[in-house]
C-alpha positions as CSV (number, residue, x, y, z in Angstrom):
1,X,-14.9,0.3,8.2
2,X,-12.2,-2.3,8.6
3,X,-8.5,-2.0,8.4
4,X,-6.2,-3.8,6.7
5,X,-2.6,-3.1,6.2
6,X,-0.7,-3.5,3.3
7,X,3.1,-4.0,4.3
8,X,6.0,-3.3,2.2
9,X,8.4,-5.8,1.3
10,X,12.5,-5.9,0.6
11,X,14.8,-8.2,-2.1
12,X,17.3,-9.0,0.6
13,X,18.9,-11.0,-2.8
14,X,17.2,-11.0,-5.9
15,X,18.6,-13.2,-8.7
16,X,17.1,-12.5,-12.3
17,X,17.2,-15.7,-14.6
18,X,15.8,-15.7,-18.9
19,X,12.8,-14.8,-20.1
20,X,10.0,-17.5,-20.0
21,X,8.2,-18.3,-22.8
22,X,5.1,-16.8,-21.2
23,X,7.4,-13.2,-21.2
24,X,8.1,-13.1,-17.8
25,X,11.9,-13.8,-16.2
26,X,12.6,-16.6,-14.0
27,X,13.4,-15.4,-10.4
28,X,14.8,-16.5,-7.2
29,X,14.5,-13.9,-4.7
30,X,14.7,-13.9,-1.1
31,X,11.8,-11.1,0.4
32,X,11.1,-9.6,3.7
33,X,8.2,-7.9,4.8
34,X,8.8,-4.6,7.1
35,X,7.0,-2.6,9.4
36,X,6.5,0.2,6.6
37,X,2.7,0.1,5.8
38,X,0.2,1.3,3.3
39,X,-3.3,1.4,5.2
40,X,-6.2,-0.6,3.4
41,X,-9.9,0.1,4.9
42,X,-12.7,-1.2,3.6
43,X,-16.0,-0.6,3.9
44,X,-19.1,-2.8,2.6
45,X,-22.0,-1.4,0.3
46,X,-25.1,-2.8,-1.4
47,X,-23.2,-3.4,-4.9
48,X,-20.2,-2.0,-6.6
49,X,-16.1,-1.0,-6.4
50,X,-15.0,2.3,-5.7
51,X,-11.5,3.1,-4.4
52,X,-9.9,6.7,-3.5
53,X,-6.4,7.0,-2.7
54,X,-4.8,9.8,-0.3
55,X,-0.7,10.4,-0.3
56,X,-0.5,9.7,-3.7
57,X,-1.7,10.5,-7.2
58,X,-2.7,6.8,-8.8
59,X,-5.6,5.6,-11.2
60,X,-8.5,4.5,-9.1
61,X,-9.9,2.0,-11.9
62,X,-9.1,-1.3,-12.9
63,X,-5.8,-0.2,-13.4
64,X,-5.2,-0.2,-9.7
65,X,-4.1,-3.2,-8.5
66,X,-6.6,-2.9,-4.9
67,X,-9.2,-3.0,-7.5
68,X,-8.4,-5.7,-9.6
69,X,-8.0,-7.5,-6.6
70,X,-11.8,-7.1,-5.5
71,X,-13.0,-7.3,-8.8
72,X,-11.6,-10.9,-9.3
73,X,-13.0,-12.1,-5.9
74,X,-15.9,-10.4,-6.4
75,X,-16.4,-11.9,-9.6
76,X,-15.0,-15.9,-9.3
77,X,-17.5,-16.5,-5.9
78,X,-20.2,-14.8,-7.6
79,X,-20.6,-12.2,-4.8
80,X,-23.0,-10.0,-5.3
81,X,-22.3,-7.0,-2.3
82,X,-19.8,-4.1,-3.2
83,X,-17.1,-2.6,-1.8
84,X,-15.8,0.9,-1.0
85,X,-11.8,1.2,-0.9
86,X,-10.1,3.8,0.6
87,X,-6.2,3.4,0.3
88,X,-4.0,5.5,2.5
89,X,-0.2,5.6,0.9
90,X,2.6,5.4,2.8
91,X,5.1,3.3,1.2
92,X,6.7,5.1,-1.7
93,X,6.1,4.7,-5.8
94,X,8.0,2.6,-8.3
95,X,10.8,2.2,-5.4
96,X,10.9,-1.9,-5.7
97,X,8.9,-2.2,-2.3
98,X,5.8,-3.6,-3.8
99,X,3.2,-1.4,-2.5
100,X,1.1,-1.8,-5.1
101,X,1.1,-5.7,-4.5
102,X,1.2,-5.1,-0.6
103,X,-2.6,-3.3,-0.8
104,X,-4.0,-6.1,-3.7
105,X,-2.9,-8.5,-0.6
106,X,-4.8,-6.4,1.9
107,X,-7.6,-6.4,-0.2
108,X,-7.7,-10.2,-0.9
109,X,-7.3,-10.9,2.8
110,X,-9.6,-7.8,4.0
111,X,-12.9,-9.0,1.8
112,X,-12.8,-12.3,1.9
113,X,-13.8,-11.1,5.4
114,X,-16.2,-8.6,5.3
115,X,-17.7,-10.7,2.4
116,X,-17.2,-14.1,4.6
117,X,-16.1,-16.2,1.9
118,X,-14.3,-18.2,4.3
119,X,-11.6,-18.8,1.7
120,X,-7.8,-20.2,2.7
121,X,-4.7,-19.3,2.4
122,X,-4.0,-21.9,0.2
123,X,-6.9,-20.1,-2.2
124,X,-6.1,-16.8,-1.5
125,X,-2.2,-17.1,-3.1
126,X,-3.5,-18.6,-6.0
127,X,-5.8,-15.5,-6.6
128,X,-2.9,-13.2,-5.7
129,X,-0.9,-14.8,-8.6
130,X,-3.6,-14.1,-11.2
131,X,-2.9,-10.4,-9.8
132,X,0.7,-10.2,-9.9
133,X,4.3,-11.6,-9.4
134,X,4.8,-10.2,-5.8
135,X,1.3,-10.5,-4.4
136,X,1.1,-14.0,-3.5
137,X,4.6,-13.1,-1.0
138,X,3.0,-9.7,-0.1
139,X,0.0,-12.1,1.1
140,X,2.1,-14.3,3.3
141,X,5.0,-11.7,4.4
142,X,7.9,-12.5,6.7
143,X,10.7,-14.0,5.2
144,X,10.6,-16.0,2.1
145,X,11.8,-17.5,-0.9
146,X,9.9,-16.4,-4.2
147,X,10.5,-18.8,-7.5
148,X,9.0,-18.8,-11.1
149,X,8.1,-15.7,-11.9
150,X,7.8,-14.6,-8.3
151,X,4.5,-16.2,-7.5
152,X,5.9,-19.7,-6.0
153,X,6.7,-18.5,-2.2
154,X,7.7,-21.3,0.4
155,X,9.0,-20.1,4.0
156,X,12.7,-19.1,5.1
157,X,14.3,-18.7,8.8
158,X,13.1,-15.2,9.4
159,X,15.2,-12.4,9.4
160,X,16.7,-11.5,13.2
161,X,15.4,-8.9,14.6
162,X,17.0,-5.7,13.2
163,X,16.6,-1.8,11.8
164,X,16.7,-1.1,8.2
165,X,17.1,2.3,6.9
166,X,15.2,3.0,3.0
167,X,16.6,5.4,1.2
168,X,14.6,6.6,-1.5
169,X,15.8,9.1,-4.0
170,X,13.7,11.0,-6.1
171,X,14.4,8.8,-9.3
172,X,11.2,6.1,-10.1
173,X,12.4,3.0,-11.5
174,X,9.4,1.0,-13.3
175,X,9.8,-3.2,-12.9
176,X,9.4,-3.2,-16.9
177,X,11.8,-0.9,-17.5
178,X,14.2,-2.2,-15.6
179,X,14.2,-6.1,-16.8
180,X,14.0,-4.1,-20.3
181,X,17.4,-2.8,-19.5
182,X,19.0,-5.8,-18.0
183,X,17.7,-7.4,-21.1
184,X,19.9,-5.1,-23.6
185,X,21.9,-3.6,-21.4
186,X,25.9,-4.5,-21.8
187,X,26.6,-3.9,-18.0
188,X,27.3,-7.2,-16.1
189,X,24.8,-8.5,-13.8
190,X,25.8,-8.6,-10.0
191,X,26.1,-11.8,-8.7
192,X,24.2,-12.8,-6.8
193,X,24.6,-15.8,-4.0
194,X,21.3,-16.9,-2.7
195,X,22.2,-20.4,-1.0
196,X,24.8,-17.9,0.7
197,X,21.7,-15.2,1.9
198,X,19.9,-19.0,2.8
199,X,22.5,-19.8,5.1
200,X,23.1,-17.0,7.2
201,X,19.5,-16.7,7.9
202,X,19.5,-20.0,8.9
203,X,22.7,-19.0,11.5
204,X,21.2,-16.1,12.8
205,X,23.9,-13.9,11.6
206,X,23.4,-10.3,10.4
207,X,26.6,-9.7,9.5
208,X,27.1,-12.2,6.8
209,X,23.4,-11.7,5.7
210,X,24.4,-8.2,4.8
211,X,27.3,-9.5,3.3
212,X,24.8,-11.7,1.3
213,X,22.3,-9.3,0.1
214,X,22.7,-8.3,-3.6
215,X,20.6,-7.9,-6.8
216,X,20.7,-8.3,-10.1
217,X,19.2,-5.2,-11.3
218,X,21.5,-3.0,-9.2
219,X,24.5,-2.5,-12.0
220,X,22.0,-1.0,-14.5
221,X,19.6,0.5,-12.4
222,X,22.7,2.6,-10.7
């Protein structure tokens, strides 16, 4: 069984644009992996997908993200072996750290291995953004700039190196519900500066990148 960790990720400044004719918003977001983890292992069998989660009650079917993930692999190579998934959670639910993004990243990366598909990273991100707005960053992690609807990442001066404390209150906040309500909602967005979060990462200087951080959905989340 193989290990593959699924690492959570942060909106140091997340700026929320209209709505797309597809449905989705238009984003510009600068993300940042950290050290917090979900643990991914895999395990290969004859045919198959099975998945079972520990630390957390979620659906183990295709409405699980890890699974989608294999299945779509599994399926666009024509690869005819199975997979067993066993997801340990660590990184807490509907708390805008994309867990559920960071483990269909783990599982892209973990069976194009164990399957030996060979594939790039260039061909894994455009799987991950079949998946999901966040999974094509949670694939590459560090520190980045997410575009569109979140699925066009390019690289950013990474974030010095630093402690962040999470704070997570016992109050889930689903991603639909909460572009709903900045959709209807009278409450002014926060503004948010992200050529202002750019350039402090690009000087190194914590203070002002704290200064920097904001988010659009903060005002109507709060």
């Amino acid at each position: 069984m193989s290990n593959f960790p699924g690492w959570a990720k942060l909106n140091l400044g997340l700026k929320v644009g209209g709505k797309r004719p597809d449905g989705y918003h238009s984003i510009i977001s600068v993300m940042q992996t950290v050290s917090l983890a979900d643990q991914v292992k895999l395990e290969l069998k004859k045919d198959g997908i099975s998945l079972e989660v520990t630390g957390a009650k979620l659906p183990t079917d295709d409405q699980n993200l890890a699974v989608q993930a294999a299945r779509l692999i599994q399926s666009r190579f024509q690869v005819s072996e199975g997979v067993h998934i066993r997801l340990i959670k660590n990184i807490p639910l509907a708390a805008g750290l994309a867990g559920g993004s960071a483990d269909a990243a783990a599982v892209l990366y973990g069976v194009n291995e164990l399957w030996n598909l060979g594939l790039g990273i260039k061909d894994l991100t455009q799987l991950a953004a079949e998946i999901g707005s966040d999974v094509p960053f949670a694939l590459c992690g560090g520190t980045g700039l997410a575009q569109g609807r979140g699925e066009i990442v390019s690289p950013l001066p990474s974030l010095p190196d630093c402690y962040l404390v999470l704070a997570c209150p016992p109050v889930a906040v689903s991603t639909p519900w909460a572009y709903n309500e900045l959709d209807r909602s009278s409450v002014k967005p926060q503004l948010v500066n992200i050529d202002k979060l750019i350039a402090a990462l690009e000087q190194k200087d914590l203070d002002e990148i704290a200064a920097a951080m904001a988010n659009s959905f903060e005002p109507v989340v709060v």
